[in-house]
C-alpha positions in Angstrom: 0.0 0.0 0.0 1.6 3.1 -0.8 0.9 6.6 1.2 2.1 9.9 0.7 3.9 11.6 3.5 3.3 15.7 3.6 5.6 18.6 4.1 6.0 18.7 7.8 8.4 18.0 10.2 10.3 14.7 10.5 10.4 12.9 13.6 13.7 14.0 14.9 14.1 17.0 12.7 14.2 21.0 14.4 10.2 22.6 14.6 9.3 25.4 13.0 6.3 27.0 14.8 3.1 27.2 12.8 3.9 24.5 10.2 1.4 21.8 10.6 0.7 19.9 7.2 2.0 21.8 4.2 -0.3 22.5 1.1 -0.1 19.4 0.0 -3.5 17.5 -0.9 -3.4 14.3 1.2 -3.9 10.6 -0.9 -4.2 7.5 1.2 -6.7 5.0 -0.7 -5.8 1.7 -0.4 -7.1 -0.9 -3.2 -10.4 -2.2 -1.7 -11.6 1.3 -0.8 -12.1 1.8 -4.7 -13.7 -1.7 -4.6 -15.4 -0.6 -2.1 -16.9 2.9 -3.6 -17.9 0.5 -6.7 -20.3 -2.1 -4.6 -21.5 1.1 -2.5 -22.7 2.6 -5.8 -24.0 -0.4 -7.1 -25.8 -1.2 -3.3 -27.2 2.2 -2.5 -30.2 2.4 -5.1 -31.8 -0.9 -3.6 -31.4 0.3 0.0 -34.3 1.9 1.9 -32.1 4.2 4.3 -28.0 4.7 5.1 -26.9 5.3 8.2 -23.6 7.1 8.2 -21.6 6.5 10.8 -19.9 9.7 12.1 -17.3 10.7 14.4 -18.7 12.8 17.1 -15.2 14.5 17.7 -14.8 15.6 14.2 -18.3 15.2 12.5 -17.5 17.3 9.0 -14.1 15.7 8.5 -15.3 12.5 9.3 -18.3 12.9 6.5 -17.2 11.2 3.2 -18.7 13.8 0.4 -18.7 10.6 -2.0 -21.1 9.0 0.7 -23.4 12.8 0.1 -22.5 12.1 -3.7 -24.0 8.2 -3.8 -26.8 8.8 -0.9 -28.6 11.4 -2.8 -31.7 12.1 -1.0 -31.9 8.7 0.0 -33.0 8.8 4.1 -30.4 8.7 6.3 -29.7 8.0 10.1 -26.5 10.1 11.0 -25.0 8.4 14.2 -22.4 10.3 16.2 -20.3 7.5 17.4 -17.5 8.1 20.2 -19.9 10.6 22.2 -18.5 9.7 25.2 -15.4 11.4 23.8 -16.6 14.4 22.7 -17.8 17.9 24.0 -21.6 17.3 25.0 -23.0 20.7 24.6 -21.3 21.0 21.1 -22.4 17.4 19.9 -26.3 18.3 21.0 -25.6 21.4 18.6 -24.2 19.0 15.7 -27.6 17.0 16.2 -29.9 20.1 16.1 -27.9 21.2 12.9 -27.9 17.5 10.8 -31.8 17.4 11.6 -31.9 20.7 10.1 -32.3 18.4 7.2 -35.9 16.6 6.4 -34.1 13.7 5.0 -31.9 12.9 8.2 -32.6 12.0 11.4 -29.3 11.9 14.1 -28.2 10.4 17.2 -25.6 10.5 19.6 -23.9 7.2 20.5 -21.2 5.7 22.7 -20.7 2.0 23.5 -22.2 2.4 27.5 -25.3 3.5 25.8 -25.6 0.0 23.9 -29.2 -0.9 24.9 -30.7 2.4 23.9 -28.2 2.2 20.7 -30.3 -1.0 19.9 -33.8 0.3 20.4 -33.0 3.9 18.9 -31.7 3.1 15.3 -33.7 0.3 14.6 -36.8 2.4 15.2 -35.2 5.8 13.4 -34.7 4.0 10.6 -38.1 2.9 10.1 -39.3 6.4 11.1 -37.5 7.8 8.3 -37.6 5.3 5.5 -40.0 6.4 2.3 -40.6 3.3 1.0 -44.0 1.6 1.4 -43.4 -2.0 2.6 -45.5 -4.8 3.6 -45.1 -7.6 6.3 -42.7 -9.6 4.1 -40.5 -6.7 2.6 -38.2 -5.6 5.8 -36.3 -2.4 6.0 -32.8 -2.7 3.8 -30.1 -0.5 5.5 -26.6 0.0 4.6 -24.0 1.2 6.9 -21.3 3.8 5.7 -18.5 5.9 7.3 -14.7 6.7 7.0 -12.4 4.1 8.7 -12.3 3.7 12.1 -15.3 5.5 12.7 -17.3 2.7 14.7 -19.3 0.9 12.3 -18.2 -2.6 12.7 -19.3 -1.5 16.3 -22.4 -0.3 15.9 -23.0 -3.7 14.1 -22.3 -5.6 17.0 -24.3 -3.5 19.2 -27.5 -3.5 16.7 -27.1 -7.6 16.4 -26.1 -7.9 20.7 -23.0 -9.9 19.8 -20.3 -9.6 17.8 -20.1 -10.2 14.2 -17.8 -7.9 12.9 -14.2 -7.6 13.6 -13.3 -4.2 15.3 -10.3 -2.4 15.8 -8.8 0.8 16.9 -6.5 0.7 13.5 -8.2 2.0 10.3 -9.0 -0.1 7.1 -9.7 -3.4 9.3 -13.1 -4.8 7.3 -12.2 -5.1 3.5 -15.6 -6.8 2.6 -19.0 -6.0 3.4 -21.1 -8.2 5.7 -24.9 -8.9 5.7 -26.6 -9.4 8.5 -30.3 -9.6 10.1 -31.0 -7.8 13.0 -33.1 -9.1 15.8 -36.3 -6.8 14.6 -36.3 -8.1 11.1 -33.8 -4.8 9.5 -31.7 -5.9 6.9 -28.2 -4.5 8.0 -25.0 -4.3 5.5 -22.0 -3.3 6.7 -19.4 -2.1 4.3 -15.5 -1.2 4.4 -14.6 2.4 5.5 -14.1 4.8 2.7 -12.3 8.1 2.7 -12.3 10.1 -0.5 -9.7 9.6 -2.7 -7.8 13.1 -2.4 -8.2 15.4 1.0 -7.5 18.7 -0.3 -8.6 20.4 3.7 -5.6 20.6 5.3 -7.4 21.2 8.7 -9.6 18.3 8.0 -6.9 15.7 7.2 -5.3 17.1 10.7 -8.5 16.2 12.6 -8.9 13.0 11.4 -5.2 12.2 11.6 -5.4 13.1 15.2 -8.4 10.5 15.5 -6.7 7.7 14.0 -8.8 7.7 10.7 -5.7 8.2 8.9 -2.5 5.6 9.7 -0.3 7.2 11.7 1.9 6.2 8.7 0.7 8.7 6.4 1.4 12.0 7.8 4.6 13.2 10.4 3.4 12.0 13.1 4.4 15.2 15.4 3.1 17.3 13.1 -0.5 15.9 14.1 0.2 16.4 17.2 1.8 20.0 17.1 -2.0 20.4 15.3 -3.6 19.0 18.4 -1.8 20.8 20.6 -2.7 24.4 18.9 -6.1 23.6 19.1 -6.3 22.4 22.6 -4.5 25.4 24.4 -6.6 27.5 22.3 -10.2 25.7 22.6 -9.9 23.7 25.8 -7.0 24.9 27.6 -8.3 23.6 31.3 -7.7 20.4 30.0 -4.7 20.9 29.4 -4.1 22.3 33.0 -6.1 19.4 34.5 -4.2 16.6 32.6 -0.6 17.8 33.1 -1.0 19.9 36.3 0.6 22.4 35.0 0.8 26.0 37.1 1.3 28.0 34.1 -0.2 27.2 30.6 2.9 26.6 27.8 2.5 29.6 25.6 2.8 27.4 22.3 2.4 24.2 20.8 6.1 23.3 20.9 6.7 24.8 24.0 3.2 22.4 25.3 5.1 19.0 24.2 8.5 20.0 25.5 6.7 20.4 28.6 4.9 17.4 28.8 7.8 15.5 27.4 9.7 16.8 30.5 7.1 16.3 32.8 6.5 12.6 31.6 9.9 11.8 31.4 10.6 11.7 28.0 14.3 12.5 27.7 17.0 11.9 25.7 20.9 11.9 26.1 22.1 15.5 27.6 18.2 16.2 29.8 17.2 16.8 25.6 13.2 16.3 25.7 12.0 13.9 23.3 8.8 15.8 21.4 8.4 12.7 19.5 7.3 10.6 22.6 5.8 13.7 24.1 3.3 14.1 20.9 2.6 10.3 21.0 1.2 11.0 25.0 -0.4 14.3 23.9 -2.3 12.1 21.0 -2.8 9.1 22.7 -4.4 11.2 25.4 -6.8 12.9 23.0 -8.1 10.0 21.9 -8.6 7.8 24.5 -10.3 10.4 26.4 -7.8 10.9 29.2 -7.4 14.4 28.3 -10.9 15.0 28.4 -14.9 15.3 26.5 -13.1 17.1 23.2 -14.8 18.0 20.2 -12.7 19.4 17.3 -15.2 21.4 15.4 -18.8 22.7 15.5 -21.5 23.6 13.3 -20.4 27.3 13.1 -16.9 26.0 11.6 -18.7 25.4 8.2 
């Protein structure tokens, strides 16, 4: 699989302040993503609803215009997965603006919420479908999002067991699955699919910092120098709370030099390593340690 690494900073090479990703348009499309956009085009006429599966951290970046492209104005369920790891207030203000449209219907999901998960999208998408059906024609969904999104998890949760491999790595199912769910909705579950060419810089920073993107295909620190803007700008208590720091770092670079020297990341001479430092900083984000974070909001777009 190739991957195309942007302008940036190298692991161990000097910062400079302020350069996050270049101008380079980002391409990462492995083979069975263009499969994969071929059988979703071919699938989508004969379904009744798609639910897109979206990040709740990052719902723009994490929408897929080809999904807007194929979808039409088919109905659609919008799910917010991750919610636990996202800003509440900002995520209820994402589902007020999807419903905005007559042809969607949204919800907020995370995986302690499984039970309502199961009732919930099940009964949306009925709500929404168009189609006239009688008692032997059940609903035909599809399920569609970037990778690593959550909808080999959603799956399991709609079925109550596990029938889908999931993973916190992108790109893990390469085929689509077919399954019946316990009320009778005919469920297919497809491989994530990114667009072929990211040309929003900021965008392919969000979802690099949410591990839709291999950590592979962009500097790595550079992501994280991204994060680390946003976070003392947007949610700098967090920051404070996290790290315990007295006084804030005034920059991004000056952020992981800190937490590399608070975490012990050092190198030969007391040198801090910013390369270990980012991978805490990003690992924080998206576990959730750092705290409920929500990259962008309605008013963004």
């Amino acid at each position: 699989m190739a991957t195309r690494r942007v302008a940036g900073f190298s692991p161990r090479a000097p910062r400079r302040e302020g350069v996050h990703a270049g101008a380079m348009a980002v391409q990462w499309y492995p083979g069975h993503m263009a499969k994969a956009r071929r059988e979703l085009a071919d699938l989508i006429p004969s379904q009744d609803v798609v639910i897109e599966v979206l990040d709740a951290r990052m719902p723009a970046a994490s929408h897929n215009p080809v999904v807007a492209e194929l979808r039409r104005d088919k109905p659609c369920v919008k799910v917010l997965s991750k919610a636990d790891l996202a800003d509440e207030a900002v995520t209820q203000r994402w589902l007020r603006h999807f419903e905005e449209d007559p042809s969607v219907l949204a919800i907020a999901t995370t995986l302690a919420t499984a039970n309502e998960t199961r009732a919930r999208v099940p009964a949306l998408c009925e709500k929404i479908s168009k189609r006239t059906r009688g008692p032997d024609k059940p609903t035909r969904a599809v399920i569609v999002g970037i990778p690593n999104v959550g909808k080999s998890s959603l799956t399991n949760v709609l079925m109550g067991r596990k029938v889908a491999a999931v993973s916190d790595v992108p790109a893990v199912t390469k085929v689509r699955q077919q399954v019946t769910l316990p009320g009778g909705i005919m469920l297919s579950d497809n491989p994530g699919l990114l667009a072929p060419r990211i040309e929003d810089n900021a965008a392919t920073m969000r979802l690099a910092l949410g591990g839709a993107i291999p950590d592979t295909a962009l500097e790595y620190d550079s992501v994280a120098l991204f994060g680390a803007r946003f976070f003392l700008e947007t949610y700098p208590a967090l920051l404070v709370a996290r790290y315990k720091f007295k006084d804030l770092p005034a920059s991004p670079t000056a952020l992981l030099e800190e937490i590399g020297r608070r975490r012990g990341c050092l190198r030969a001479g007391g040198v801090v390593d910013t390369y270990k430092a980012a991978s805490i900083l990003v690992h924080d984000f998206r576990t959730g340690v750092l705290g409920r974070i929500t990259l962008e909001s309605p008013r963004t777009f």
